[in-house]
C-alpha positions as a LaTeX table, in Angstrom:
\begin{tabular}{lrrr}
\hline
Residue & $x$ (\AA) & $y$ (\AA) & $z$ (\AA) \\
\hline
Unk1 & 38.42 & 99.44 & 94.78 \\
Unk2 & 37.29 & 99.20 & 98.54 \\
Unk3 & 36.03 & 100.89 & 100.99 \\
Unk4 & 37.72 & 100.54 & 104.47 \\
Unk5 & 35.34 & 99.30 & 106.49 \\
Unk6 & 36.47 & 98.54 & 110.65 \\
Unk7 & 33.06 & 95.65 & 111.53 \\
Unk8 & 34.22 & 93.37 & 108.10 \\
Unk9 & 37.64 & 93.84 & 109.41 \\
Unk10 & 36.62 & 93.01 & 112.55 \\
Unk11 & 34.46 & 89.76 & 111.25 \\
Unk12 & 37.45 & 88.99 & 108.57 \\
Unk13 & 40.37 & 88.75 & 111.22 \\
Unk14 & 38.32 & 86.77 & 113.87 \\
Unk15 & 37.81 & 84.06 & 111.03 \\
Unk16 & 41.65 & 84.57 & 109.94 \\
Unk17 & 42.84 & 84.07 & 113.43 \\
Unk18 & 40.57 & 80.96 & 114.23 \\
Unk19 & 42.01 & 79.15 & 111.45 \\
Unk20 & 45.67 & 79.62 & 112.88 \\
Unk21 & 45.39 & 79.89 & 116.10 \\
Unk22 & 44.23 & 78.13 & 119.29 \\
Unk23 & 42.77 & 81.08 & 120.57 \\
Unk24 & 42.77 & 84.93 & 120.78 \\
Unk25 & 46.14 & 84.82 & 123.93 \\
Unk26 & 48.10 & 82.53 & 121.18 \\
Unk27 & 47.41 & 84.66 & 118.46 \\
Unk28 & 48.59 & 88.10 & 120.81 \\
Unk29 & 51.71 & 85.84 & 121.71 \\
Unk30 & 52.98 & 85.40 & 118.57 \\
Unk31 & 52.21 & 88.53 & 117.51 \\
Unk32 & 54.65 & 90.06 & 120.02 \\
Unk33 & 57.16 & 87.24 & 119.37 \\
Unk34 & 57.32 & 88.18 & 115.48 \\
Unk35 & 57.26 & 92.13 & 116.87 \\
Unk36 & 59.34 & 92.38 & 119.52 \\
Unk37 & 61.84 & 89.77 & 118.59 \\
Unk38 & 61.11 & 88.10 & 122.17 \\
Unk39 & 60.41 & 84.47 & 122.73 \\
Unk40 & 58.85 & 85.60 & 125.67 \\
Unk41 & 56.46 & 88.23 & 126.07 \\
Unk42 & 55.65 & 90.06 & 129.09 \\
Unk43 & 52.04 & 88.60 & 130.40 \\
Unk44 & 50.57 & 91.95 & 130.71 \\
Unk45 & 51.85 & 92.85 & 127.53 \\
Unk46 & 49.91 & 89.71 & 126.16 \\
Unk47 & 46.85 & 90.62 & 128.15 \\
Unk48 & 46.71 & 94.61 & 126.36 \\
Unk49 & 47.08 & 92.44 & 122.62 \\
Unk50 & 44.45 & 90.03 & 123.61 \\
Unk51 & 42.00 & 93.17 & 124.48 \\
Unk52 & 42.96 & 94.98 & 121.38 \\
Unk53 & 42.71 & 91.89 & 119.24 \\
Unk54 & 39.18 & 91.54 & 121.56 \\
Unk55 & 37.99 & 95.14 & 119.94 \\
Unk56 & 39.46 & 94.84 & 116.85 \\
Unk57 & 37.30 & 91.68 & 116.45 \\
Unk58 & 34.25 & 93.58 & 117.56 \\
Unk59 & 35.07 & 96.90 & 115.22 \\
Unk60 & 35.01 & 98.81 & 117.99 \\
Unk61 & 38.81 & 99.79 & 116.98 \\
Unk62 & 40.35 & 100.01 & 113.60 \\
Unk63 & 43.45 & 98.24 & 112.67 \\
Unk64 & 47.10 & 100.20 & 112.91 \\
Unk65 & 49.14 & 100.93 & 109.98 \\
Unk66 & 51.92 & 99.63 & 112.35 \\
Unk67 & 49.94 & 96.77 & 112.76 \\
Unk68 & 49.42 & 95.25 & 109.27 \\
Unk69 & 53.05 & 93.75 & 108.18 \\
Unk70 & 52.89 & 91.51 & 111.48 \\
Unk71 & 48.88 & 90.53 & 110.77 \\
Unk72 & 49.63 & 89.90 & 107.19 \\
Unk73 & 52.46 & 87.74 & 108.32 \\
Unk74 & 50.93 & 85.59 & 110.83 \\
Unk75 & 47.86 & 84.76 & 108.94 \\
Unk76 & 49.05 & 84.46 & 105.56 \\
Unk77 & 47.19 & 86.63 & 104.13 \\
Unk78 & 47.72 & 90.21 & 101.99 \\
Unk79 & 47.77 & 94.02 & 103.29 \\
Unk80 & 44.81 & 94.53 & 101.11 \\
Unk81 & 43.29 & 90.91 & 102.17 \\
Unk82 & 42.49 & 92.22 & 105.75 \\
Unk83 & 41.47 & 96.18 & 104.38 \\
Unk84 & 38.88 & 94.68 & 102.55 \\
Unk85 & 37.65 & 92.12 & 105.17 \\
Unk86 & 38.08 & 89.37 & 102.95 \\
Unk87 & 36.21 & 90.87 & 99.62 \\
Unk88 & 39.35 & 92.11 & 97.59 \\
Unk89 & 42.46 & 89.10 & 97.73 \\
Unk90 & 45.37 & 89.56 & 96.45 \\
Unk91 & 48.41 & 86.75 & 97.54 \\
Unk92 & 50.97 & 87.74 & 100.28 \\
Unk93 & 53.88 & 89.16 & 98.87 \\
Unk94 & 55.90 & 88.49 & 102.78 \\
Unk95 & 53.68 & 84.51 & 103.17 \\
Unk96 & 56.47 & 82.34 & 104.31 \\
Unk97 & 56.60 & 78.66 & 103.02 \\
Unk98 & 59.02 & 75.72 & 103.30 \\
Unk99 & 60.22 & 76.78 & 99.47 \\
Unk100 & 60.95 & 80.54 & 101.25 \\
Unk101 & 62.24 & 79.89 & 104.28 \\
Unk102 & 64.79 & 77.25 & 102.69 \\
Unk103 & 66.23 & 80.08 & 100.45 \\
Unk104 & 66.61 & 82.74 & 103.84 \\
Unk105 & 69.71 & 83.65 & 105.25 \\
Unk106 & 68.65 & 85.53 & 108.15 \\
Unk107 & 68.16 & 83.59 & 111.75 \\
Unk108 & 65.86 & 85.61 & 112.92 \\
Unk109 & 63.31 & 84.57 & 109.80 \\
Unk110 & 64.37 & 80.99 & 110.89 \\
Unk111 & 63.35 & 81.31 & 114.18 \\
Unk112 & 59.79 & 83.04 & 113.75 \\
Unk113 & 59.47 & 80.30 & 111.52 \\
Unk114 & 60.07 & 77.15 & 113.68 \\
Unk115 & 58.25 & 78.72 & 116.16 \\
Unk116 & 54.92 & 79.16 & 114.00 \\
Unk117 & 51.74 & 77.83 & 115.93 \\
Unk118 & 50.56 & 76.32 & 112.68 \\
Unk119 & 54.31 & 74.10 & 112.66 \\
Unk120 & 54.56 & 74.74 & 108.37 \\
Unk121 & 57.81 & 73.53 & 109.12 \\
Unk122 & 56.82 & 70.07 & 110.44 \\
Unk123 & 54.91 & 69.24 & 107.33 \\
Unk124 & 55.39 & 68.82 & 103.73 \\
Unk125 & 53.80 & 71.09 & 101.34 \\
Unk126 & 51.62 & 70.72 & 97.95 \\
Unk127 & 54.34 & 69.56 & 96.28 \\
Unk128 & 55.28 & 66.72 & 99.06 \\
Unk129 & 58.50 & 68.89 & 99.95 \\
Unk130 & 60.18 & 69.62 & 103.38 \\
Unk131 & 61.87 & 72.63 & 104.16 \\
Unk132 & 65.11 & 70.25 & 104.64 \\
Unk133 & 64.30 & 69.09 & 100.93 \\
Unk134 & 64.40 & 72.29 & 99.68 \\
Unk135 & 67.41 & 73.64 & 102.47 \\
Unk136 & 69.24 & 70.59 & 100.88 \\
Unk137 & 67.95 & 71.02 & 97.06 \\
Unk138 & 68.98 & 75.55 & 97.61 \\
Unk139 & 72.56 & 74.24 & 99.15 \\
Unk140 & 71.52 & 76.59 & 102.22 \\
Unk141 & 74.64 & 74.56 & 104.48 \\
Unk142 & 74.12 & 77.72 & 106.97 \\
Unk143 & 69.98 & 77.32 & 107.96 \\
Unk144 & 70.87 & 73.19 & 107.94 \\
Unk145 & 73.89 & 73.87 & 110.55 \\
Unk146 & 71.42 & 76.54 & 112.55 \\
Unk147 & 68.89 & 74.03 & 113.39 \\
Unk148 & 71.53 & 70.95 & 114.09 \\
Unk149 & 73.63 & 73.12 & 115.89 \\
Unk150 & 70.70 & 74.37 & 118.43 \\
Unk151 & 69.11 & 70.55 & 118.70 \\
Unk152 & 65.91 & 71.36 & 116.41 \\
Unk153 & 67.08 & 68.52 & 113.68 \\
Unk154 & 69.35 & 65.70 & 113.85 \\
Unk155 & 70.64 & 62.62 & 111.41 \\
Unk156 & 72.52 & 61.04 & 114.03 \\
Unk157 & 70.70 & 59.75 & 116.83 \\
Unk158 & 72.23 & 58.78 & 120.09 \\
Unk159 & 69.77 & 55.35 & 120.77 \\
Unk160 & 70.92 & 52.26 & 118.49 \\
Unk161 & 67.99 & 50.75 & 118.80 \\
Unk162 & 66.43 & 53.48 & 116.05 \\
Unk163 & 69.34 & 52.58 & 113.47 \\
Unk164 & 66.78 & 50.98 & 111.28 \\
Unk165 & 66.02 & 52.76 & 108.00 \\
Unk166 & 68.07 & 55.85 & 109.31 \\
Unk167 & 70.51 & 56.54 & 111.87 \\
Unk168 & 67.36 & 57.14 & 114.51 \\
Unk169 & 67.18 & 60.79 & 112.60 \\
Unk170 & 64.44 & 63.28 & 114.32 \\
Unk171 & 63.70 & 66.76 & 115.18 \\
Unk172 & 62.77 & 68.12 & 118.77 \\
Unk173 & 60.31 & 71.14 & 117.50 \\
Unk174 & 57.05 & 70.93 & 119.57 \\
Unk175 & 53.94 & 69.03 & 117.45 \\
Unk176 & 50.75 & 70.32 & 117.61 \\
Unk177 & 48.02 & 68.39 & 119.54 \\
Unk178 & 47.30 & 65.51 & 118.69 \\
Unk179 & 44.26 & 66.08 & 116.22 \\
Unk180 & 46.91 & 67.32 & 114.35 \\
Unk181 & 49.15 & 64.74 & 112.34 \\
Unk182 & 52.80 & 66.88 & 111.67 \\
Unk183 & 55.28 & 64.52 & 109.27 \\
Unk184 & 58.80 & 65.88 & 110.00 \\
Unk185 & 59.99 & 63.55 & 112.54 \\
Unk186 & 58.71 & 61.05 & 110.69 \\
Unk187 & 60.02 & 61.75 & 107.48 \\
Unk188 & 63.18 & 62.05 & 109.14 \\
Unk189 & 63.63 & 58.90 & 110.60 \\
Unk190 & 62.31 & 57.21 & 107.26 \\
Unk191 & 64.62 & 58.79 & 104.78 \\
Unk192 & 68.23 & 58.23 & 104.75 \\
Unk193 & 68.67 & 60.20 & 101.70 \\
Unk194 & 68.44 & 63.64 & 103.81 \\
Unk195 & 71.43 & 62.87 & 105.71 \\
Unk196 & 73.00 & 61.80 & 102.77 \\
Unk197 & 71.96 & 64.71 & 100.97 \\
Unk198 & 73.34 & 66.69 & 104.12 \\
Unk199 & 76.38 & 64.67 & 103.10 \\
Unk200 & 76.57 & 66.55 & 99.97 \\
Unk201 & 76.49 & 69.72 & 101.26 \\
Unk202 & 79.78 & 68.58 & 103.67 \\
Unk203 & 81.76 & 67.71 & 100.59 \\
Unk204 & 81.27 & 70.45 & 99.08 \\
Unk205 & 82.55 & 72.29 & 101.80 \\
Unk206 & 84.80 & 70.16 & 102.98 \\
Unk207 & 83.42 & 70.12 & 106.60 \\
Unk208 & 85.30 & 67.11 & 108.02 \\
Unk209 & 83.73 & 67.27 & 111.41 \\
Unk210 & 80.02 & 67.68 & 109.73 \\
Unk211 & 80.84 & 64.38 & 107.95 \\
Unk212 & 82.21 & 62.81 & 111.03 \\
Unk213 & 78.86 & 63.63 & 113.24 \\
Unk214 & 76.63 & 62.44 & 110.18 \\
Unk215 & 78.88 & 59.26 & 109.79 \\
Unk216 & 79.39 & 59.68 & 106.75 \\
Unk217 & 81.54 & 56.83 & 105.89 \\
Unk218 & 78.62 & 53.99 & 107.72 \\
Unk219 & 75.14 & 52.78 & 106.52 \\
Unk220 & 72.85 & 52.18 & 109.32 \\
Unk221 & 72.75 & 48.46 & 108.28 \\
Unk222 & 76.54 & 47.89 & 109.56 \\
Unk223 & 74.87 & 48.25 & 113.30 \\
Unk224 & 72.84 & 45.10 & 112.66 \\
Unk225 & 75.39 & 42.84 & 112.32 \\
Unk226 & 76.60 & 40.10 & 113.67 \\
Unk227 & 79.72 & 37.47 & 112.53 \\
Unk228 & 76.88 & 34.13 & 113.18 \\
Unk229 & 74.95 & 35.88 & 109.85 \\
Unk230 & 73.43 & 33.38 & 107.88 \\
Unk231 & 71.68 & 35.86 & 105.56 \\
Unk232 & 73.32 & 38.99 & 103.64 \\
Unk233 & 72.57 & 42.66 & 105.16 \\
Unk234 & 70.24 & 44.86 & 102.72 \\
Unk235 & 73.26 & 47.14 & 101.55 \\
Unk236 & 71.41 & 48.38 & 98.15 \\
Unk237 & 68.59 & 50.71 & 99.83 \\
Unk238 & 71.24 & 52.57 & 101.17 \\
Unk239 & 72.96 & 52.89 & 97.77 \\
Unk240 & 73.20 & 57.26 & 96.71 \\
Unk241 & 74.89 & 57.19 & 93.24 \\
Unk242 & 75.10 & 60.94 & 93.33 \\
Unk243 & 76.97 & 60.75 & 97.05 \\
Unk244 & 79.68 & 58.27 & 95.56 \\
Unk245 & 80.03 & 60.38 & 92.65 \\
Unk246 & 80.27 & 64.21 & 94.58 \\
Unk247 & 83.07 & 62.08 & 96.84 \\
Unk248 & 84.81 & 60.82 & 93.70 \\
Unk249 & 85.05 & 64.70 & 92.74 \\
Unk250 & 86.10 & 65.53 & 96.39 \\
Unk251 & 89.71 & 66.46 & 96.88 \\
Unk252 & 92.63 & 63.95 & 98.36 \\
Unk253 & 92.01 & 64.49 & 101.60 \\
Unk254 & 88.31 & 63.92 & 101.63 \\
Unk255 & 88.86 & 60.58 & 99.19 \\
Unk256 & 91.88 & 59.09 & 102.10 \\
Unk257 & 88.85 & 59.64 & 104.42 \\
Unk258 & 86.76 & 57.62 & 102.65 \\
Unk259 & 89.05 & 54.76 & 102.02 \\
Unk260 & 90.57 & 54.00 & 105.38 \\
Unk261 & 88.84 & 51.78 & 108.37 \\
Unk262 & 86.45 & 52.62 & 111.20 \\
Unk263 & 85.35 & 50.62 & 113.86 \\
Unk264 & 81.23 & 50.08 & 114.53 \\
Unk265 & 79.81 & 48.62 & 117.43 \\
Unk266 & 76.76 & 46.63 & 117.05 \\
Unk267 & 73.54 & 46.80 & 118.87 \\
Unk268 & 75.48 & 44.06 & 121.02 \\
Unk269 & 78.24 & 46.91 & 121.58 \\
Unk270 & 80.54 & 44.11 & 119.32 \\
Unk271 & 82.91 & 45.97 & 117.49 \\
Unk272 & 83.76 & 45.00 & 113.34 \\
Unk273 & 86.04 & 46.93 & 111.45 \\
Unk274 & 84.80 & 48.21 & 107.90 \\
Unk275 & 85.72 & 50.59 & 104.98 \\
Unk276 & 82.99 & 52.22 & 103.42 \\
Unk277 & 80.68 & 50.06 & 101.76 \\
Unk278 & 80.77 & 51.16 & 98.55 \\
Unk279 & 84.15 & 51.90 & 98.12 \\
Unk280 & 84.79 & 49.26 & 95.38 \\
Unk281 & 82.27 & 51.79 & 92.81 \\
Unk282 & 83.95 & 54.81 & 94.38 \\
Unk283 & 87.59 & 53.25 & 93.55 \\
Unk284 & 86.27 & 52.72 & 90.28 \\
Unk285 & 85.14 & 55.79 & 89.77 \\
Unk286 & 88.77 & 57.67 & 90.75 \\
Unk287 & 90.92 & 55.56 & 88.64 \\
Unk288 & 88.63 & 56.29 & 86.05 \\
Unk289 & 89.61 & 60.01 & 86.51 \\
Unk290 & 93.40 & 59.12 & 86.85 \\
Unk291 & 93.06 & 60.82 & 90.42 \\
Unk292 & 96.44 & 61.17 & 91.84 \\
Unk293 & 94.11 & 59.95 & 95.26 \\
Unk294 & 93.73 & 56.20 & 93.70 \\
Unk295 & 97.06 & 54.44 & 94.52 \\
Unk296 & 96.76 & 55.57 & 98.45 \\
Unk297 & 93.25 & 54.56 & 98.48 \\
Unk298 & 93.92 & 51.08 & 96.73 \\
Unk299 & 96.68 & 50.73 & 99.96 \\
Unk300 & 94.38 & 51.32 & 102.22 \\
Unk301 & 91.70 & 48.84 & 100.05 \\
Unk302 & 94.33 & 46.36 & 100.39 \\
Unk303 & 95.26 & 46.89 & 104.10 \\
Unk304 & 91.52 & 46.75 & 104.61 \\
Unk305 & 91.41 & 43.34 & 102.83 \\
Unk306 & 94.15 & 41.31 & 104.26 \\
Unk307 & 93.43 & 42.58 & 107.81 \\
Unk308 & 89.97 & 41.11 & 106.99 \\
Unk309 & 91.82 & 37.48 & 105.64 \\
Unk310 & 94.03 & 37.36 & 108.77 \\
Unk311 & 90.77 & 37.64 & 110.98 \\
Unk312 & 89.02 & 35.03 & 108.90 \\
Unk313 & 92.32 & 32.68 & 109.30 \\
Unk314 & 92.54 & 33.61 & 113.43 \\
Unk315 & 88.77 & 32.40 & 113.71 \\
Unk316 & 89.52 & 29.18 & 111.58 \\
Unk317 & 92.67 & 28.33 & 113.61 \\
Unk318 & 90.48 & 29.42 & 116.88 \\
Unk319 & 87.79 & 27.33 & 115.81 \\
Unk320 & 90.05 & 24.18 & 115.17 \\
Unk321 & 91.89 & 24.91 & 118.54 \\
Unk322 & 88.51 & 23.68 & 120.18 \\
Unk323 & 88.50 & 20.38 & 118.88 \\
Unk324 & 90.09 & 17.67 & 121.23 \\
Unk325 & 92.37 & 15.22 & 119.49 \\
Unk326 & 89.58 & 12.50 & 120.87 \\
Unk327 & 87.47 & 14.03 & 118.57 \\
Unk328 & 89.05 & 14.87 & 116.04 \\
Unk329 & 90.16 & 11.27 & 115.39 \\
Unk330 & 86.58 & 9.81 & 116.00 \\
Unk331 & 85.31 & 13.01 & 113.75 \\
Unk332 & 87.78 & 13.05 & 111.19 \\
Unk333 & 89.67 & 15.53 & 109.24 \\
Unk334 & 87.34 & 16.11 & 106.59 \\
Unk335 & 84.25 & 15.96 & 108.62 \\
Unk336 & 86.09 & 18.63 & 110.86 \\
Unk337 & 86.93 & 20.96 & 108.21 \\
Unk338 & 83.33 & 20.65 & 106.87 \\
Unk339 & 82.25 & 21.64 & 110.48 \\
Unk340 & 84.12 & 24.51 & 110.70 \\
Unk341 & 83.33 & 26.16 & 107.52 \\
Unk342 & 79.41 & 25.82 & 107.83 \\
Unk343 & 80.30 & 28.89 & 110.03 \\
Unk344 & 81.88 & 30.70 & 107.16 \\
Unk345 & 79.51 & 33.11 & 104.76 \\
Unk346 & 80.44 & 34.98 & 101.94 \\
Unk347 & 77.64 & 37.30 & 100.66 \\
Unk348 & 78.91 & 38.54 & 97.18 \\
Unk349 & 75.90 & 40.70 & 96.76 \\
Unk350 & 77.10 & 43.17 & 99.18 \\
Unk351 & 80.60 & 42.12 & 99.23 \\
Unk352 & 80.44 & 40.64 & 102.79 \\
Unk353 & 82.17 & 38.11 & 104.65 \\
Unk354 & 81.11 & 36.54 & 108.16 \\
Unk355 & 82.97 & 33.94 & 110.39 \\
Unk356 & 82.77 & 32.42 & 114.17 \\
Unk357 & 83.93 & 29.65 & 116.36 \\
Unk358 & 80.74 & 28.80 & 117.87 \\
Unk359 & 81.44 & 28.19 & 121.26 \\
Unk360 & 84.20 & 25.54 & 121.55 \\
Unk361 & 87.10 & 28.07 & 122.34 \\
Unk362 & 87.34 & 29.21 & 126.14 \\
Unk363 & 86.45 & 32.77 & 125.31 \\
Unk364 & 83.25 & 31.24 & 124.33 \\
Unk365 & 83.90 & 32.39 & 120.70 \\
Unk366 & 85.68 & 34.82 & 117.98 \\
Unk367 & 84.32 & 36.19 & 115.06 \\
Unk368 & 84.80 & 37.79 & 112.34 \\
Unk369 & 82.00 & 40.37 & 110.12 \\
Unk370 & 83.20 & 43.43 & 107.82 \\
Unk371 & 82.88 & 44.26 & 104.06 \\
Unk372 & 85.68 & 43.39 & 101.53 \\
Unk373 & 87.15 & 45.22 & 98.34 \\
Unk374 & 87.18 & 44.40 & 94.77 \\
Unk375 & 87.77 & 46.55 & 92.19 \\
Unk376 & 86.08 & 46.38 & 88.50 \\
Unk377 & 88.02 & 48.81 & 86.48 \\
Unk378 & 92.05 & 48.29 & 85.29 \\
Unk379 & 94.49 & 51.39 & 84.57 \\
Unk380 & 97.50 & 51.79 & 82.32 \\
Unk381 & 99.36 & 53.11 & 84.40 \\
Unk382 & 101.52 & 49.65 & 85.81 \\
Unk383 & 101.84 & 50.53 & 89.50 \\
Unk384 & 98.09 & 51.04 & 89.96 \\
Unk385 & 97.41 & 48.27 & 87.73 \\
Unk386 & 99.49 & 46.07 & 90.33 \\
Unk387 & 97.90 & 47.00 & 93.06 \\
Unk388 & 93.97 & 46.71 & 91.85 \\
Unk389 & 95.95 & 43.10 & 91.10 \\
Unk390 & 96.77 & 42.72 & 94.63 \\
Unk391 & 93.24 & 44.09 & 95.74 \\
Unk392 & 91.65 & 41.60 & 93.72 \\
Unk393 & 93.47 & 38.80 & 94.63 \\
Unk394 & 93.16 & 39.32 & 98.48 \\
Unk395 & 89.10 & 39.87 & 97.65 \\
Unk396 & 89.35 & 36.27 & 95.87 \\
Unk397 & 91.27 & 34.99 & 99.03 \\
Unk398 & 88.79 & 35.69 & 101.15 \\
Unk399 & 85.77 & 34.70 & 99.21 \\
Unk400 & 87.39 & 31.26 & 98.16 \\
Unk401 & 88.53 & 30.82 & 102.02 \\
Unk402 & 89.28 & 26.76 & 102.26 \\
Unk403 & 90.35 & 26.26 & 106.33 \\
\hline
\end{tabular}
């Protein structure tokens, strides 16, 4: 039991507020924001809250019934919390968190939350979580969409130069000053494994133009290569086990997605032709399952594969082409061959294959850099069996390239 008592009040909210809040005129302006549903308060509006906040403070003026919800809300504290002045605590029923705000389906909750002066949704909380881990974790596709859709998040930068861990991921919500250290952005462009997660959430519902603008099909690794690659790209940190296996359970349409090629264009705007880098596990996964998906995916495997070995042939021939007959009889054919294929790599511990000219031919040079197809699992069934054969083999032609 408590007594209602307007001076603790008074004392209790100007300590509550201070916490929060810059000042008294932030405090008034997102009170009106969460009241009036308006981003933008009138300024004399804000002036009459900052006075009545003013008394309130003082106990000249007692709190209004109408008043509490919004108090209790922006402070994080209970009803019975700011009755008491701070001697009877009980823990807000309404207190928005990352975990609650992740399970909301109402826009207007999402908004009064990104706009919080205290940014909750730019940090982790005590359990190291996000409100996109738990978004991603509650399958809430509708709150992710809301804050790509109106520029708050993003997975998919538009500057190359951040492809690095991530795909230059990043949010635009306002930071606090700088005494104040907020993690989102950070986070985001750190962890790959939210856009993949994100990636999820596509599949599921089969959002082909959500997978397209989270490029679904690349790793940001592909953007740092180059065909004059003497060492193999880190492929493995990008490796999601559960992504490969929620596309393996996707339907036809998403698996033919998955299997055909795409162009990238380097950070030297060169462009290489891929499939997606770990299709090999994801082939192995769907003739595993006897999907009716696996013998158009194994074409496209294979179409992948020999359009990669005709490349690797064009660049050898190119290469060659360079060579005056002078030289080539002073040089010698061996020497020559040996030459040209210290400019061949084949990286079988991301399935990779690199090859150039150098800069003999008049173009100055051609080259060659994509990813290549095996697959590790037969079938009974004879016509897929034939063509994981054919799959193979072109994989071994490549890798065992002799110019």
């Amino acid at each position: 039991m408590y007594r209602v008592d307007n001076n603790k009040i008074g004392a209790y909210l100007g300590k509550a507020i201070a916490k929060r809040f810059q000042s008294d005129r932030q405090f008034a302006i997102a009170y009106l924001r969460l009241r009036d549903e308006d981003p933008n308060p009138a300024p004399d509006e804000i002036g009459k809250m900052q006075n009545k906040i003013c008394q309130i403070k003082k106990g000249k003026k007692g709190i209004q019934i109408t008043d509490l919800p919004y108090f209790s809300e922006l402070l994080g504290v209970s009803v019975d919390d700011i009755l008491s002045g701070g001697t009877f605590c009980k823990p807000a029923l309404t207190r928005l968190s990352n975990y609650s705000i992740a399970f909301s389906k109402d826009p207007k909750e999402w908004e009064g939350y990104i706009h919080r002066p205290d940014k909750l949704i730019l940090n982790p909380d005590e359990y190291g979580k996000t409100v996109i881990d738990y978004a991603l974790e509650f399958n809430n596709l509708g709150f992710l969409k809301y804050l790509m859709e109106n520029g708050y998040i993003w997975f998919v930068g538009d500057n190359q130069e951040e492809y690095w861990t991530s795909f230059g991921a990043g949010t635009s919500i306002k930071k606090r000053t700088f005494m104040n250290t907020d993690l989102l952005d950070i986070q985001m462009k750190e962890r790959d494994d939210l856009r993949t997660g994100m990636i999820r959430l596509a599949l599921e519902n089969k959002d082909f133009e959500l997978l397209d603008g989270l490029h679904a099909r690349e790793i940001p690794a592909l953007y740092k290569a180059y065909c004059m690659m003497h060492t193999p790209l880190d492929f493995k940190k990008y490796h999601d086990r559960d992504m490969i296996k929620a596309i393996a359970e996707s339907n036809g349409k998403v698996l033919t997605y998955f299997s055909q090629e795409f162009k990238v264009h380097n950070s030297a705007k060169i462009p290489f032709t891929y499939t997606f880098p770990f299709l090999g596990e994801l082939l192995d996964l769907v003739i595993k399952k006897n999907s009716k998906s696996a013998a158009g995916m194994l074409k496209n495997a294979l179409k992948h594969n020999r359009n990669v070995l005709y490349s690797i042939k064009k660049v050898g021939e190119s290469y060659a082409s360079g060579f005056n007959e002078n030289y080539k009889k002073i040089l010698g054919l061996d020497a020559m061959k040996e030459q040209i294929m210290s400019y061949f790599h084949y990286f079988k511990e991301n399935d990779t294959v690199c090859f150039h000219s150098a800069f003999l031919t008049d173009g100055g040079y051609t080259g060659v850099f994509s990813n290549i197809i095996k697959v590790s699992v037969s079938s009974k069934d004879e016509y897929i069996k034939s063509l994981i054969e054919d799959v193979n083999e072109s994989y071994r032609q490549i890798a065992e390239y002799e110019y």
